[in-house]
Backbone as JSON Lines, residues from 0, in Angstrom:
{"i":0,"aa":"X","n":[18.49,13.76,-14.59],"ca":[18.91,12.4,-14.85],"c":[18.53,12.02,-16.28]}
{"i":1,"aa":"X","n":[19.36,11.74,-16.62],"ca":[19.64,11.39,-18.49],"c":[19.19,9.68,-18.45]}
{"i":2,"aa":"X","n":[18.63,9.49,-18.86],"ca":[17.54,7.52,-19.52],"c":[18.79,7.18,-20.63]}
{"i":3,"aa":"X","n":[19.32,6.31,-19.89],"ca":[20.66,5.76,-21.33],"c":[19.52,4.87,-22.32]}
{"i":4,"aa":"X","n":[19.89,5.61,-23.33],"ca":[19.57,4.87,-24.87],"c":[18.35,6.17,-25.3]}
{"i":5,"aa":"X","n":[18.15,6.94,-24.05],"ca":[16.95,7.85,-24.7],"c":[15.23,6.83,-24.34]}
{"i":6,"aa":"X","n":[14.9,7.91,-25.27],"ca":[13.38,7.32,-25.06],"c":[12.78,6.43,-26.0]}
{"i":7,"aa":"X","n":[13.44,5.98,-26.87],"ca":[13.48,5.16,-27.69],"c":[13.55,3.46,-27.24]}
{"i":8,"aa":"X","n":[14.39,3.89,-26.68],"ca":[14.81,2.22,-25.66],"c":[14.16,1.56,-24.62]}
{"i":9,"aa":"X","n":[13.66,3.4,-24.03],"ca":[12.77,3.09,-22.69],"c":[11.29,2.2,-23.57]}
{"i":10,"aa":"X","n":[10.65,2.82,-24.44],"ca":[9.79,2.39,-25.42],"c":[9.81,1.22,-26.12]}
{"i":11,"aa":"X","n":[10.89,0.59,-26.7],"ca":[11.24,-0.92,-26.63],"c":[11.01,-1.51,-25.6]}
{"i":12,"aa":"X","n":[11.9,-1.17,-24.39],"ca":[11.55,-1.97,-23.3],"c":[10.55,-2.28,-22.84]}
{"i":13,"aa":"X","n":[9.4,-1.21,-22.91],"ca":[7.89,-1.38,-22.28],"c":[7.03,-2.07,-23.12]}
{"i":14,"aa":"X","n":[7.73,-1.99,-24.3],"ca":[7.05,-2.76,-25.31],"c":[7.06,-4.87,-25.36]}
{"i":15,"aa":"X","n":[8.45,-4.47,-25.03],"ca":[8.9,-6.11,-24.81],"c":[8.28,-6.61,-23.1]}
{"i":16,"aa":"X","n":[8.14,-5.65,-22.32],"ca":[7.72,-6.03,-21.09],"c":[5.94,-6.31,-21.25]}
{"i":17,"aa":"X","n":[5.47,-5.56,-22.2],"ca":[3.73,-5.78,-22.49],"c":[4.0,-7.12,-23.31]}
{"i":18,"aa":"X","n":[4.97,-7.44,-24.06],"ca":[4.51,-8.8,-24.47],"c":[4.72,-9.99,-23.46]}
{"i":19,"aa":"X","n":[5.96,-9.74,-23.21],"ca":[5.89,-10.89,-21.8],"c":[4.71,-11.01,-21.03]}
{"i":20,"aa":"X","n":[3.98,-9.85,-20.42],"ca":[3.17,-9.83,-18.98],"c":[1.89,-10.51,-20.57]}
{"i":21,"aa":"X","n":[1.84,-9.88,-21.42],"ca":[0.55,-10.77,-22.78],"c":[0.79,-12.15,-22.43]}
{"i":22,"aa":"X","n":[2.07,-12.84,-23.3],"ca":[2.18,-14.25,-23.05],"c":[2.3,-15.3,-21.84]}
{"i":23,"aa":"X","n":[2.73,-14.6,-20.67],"ca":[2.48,-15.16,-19.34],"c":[0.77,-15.59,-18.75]}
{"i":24,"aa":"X","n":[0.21,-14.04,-18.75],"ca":[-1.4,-13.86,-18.93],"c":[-1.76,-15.41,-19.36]}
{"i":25,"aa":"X","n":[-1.91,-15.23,-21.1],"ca":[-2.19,-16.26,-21.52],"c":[-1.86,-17.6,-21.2]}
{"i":26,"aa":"X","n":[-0.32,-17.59,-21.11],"ca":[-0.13,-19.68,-20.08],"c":[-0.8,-19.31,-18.85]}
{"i":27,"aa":"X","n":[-0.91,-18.61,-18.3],"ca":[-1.76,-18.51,-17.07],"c":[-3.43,-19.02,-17.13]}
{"i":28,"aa":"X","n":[-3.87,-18.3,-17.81],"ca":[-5.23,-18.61,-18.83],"c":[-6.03,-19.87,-18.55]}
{"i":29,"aa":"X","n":[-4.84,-20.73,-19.05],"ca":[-5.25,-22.13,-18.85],"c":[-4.75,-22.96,-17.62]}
{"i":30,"aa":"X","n":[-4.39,-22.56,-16.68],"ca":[-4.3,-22.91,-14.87],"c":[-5.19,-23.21,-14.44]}
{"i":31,"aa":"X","n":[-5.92,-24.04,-13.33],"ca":[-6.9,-23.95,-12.47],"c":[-6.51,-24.24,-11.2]}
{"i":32,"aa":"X","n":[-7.5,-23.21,-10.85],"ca":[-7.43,-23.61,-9.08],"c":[-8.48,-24.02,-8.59]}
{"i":33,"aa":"X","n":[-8.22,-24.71,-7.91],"ca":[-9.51,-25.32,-6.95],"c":[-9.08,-24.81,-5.07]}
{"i":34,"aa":"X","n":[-11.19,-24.65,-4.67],"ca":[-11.27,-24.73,-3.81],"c":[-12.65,-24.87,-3.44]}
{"i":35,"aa":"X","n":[-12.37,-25.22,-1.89],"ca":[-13.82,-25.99,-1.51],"c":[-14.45,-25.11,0.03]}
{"i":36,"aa":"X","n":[-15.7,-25.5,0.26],"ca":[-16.15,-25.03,1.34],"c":[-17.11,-26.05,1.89]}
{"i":37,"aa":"X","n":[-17.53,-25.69,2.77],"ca":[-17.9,-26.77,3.56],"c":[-17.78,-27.95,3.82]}
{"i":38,"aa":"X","n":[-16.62,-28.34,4.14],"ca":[-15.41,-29.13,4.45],"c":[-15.55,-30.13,3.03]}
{"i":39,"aa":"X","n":[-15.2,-29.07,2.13],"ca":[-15.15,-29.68,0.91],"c":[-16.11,-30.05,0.02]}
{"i":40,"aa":"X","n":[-17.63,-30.45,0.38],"ca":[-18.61,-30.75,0.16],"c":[-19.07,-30.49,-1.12]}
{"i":41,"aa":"X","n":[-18.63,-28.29,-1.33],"ca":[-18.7,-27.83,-2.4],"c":[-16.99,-27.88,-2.74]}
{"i":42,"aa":"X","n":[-17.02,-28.03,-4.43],"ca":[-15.75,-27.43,-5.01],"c":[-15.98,-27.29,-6.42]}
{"i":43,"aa":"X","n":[-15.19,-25.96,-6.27],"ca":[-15.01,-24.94,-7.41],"c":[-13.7,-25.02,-8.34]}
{"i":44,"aa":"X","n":[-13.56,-24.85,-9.1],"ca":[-12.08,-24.7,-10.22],"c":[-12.81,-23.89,-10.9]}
{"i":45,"aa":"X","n":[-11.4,-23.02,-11.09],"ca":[-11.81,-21.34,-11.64],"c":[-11.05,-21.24,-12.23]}
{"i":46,"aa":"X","n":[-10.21,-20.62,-14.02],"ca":[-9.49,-20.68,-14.58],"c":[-8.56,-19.57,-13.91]}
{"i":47,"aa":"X","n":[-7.15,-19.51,-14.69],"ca":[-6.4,-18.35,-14.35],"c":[-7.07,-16.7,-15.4]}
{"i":48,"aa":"X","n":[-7.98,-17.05,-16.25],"ca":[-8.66,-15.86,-16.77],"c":[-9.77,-15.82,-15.81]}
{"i":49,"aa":"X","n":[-10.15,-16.14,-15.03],"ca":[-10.78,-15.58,-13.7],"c":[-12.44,-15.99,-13.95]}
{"i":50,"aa":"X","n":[-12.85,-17.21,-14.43],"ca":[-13.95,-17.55,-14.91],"c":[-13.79,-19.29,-14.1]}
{"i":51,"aa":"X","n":[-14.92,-19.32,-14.17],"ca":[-15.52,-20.48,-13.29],"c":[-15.44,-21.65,-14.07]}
{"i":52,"aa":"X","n":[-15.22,-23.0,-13.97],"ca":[-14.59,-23.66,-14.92],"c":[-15.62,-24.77,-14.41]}
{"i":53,"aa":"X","n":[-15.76,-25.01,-13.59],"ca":[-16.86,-26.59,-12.93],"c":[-17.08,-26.18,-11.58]}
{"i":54,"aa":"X","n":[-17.79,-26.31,-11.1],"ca":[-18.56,-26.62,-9.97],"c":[-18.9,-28.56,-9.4]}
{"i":55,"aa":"X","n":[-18.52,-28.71,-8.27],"ca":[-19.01,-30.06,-7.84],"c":[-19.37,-29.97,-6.63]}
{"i":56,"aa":"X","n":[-20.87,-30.59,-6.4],"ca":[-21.31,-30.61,-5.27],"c":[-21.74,-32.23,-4.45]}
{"i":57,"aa":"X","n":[-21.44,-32.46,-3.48],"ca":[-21.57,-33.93,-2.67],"c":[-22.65,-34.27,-2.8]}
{"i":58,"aa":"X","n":[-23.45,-35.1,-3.66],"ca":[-25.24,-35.5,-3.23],"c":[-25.57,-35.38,-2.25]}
{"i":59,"aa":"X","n":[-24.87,-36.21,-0.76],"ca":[-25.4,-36.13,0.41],"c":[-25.32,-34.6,1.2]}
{"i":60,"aa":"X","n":[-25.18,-33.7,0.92],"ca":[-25.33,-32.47,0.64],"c":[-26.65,-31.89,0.42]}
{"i":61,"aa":"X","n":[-26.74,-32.28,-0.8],"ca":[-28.2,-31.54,-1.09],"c":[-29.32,-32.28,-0.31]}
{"i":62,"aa":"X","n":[-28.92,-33.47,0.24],"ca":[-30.04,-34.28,0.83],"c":[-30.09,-33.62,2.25]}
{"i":63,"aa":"X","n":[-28.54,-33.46,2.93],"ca":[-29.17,-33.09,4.53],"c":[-29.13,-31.39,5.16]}
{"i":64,"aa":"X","n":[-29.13,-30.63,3.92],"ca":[-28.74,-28.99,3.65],"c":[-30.18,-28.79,3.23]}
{"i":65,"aa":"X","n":[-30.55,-27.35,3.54],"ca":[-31.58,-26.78,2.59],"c":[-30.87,-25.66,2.14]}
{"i":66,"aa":"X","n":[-31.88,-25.27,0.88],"ca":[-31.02,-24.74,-0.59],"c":[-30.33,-23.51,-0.21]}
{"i":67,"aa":"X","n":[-30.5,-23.14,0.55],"ca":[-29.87,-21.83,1.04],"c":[-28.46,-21.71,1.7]}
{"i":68,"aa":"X","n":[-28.52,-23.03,2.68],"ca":[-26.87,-23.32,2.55],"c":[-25.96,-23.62,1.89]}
{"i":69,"aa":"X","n":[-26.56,-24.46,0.72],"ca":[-26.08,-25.15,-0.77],"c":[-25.49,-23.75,-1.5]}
{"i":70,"aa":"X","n":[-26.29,-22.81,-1.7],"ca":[-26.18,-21.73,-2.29],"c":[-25.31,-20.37,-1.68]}
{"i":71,"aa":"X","n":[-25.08,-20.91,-0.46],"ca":[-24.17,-19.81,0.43],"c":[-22.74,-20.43,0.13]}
{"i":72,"aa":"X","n":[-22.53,-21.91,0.69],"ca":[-21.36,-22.77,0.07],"c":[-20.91,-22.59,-1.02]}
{"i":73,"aa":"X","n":[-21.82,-22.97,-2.14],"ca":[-21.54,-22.33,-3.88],"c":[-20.85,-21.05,-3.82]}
{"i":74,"aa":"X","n":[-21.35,-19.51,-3.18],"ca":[-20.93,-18.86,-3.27],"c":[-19.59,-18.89,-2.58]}
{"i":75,"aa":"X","n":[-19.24,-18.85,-1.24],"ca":[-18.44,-19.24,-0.55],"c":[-16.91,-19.95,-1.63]}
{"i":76,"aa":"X","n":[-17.45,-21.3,-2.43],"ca":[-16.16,-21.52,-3.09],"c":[-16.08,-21.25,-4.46]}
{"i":77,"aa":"X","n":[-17.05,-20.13,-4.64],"ca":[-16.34,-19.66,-6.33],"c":[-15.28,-18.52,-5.31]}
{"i":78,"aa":"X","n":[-15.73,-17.67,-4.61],"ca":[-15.25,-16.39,-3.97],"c":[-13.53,-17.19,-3.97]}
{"i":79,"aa":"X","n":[-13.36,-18.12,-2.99],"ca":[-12.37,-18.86,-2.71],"c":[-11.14,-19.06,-3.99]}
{"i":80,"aa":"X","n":[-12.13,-20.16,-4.79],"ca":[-11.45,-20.21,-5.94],"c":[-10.79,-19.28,-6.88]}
{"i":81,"aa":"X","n":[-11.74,-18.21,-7.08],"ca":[-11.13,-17.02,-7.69],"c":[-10.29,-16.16,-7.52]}
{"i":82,"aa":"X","n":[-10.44,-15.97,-5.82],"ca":[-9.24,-15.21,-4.77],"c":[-8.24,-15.91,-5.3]}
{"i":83,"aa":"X","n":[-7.9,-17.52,-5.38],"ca":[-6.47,-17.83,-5.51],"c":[-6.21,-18.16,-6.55]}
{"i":84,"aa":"X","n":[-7.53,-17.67,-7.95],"ca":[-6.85,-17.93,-9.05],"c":[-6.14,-16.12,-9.21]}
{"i":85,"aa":"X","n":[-6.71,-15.39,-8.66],"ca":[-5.91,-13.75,-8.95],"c":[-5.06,-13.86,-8.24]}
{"i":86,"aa":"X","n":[-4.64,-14.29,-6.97],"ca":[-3.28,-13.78,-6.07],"c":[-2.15,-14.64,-7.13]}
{"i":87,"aa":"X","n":[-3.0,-15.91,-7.49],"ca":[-1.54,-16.58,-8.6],"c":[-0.82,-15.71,-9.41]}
{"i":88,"aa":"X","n":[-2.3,-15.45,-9.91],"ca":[-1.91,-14.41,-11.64],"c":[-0.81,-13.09,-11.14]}
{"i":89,"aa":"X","n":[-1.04,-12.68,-10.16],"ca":[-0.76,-11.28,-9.61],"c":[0.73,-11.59,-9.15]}
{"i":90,"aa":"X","n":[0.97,-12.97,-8.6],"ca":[2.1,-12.97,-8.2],"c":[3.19,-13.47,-9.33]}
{"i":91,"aa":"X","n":[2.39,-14.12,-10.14],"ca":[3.4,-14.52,-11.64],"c":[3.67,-13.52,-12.07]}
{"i":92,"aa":"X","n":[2.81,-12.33,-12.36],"ca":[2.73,-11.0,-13.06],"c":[3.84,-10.4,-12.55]}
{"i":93,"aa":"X","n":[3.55,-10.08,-11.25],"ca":[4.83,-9.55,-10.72],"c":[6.26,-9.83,-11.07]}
{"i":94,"aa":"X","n":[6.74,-11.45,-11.13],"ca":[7.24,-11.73,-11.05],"c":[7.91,-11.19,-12.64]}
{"i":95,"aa":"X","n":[7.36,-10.99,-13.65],"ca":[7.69,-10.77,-15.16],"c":[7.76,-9.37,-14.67]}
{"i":96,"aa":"X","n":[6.9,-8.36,-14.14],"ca":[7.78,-6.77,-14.28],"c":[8.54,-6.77,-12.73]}
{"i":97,"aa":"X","n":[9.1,-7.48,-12.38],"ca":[10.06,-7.5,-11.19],"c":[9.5,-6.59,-10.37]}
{"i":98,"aa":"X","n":[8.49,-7.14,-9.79],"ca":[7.91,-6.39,-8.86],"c":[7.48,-4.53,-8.78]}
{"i":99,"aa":"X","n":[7.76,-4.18,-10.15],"ca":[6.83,-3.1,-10.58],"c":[5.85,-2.38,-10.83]}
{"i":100,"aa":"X","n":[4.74,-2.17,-10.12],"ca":[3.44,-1.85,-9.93],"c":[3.2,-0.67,-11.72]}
{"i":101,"aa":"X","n":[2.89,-1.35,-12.54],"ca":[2.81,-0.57,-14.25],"c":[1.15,-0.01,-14.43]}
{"i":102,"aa":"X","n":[1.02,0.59,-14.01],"ca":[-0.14,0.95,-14.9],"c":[-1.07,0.73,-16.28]}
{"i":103,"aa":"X","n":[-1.81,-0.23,-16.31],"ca":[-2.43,-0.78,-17.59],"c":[-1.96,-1.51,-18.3]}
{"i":104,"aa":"X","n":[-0.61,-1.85,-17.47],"ca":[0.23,-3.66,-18.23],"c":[-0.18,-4.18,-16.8]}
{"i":105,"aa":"X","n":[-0.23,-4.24,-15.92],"ca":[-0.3,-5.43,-15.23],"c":[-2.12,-5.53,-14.68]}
């Protein structure tokens, strides 16, 4: 099977497809997601570069919790937050190499 345009084209193309999945990345970048745990109590926003952006926790929280639940919750909604700031990224991503699983572009 003969690649119309050669390998030249194929090489453009992957080239123009790494800048797209670059500039998507980046508007992605600046997205946040939020999520919460213990019926909200804690909440997290996590950027679409996969970093933790704020944390907020309920005062009355820390008053009727000891620190260990505070700190399981915390964990609980960064985990959260971050899960759905990657399934975003992953599914936008996709969406720019049409559902192409690329090796070291996506």
């Amino acid at each position: 099977m003969k690649f119309r345009g050669g390998m030249n084209e194929l090489m453009r193309q992957a080239s123009r497809m790494q800048r797209k999945i670059e500039k998507r990345r980046e508007e992605l970048g600046s997205e946040e997601f939020e999520a919460g745990a213990g019926n909200d109590q804690v909440k997290v926003v996590a950027s679409g570069n996969a970093e933790i952006v704020r944390i907020t926790i309920d005062p009355a929280l820390l008053e009727g919790e000891g620190l260990e639940m505070v700190q399981d919750l915390v964990v609980a909604a960064c985990n959260a937050a971050l899960t759905k700031a990657r399934e975003h990224v992953d599914g936008e991503l996709e969406q720019v190499t049409g559902g192409l699983k690329i090796p070291g572009m996506t």
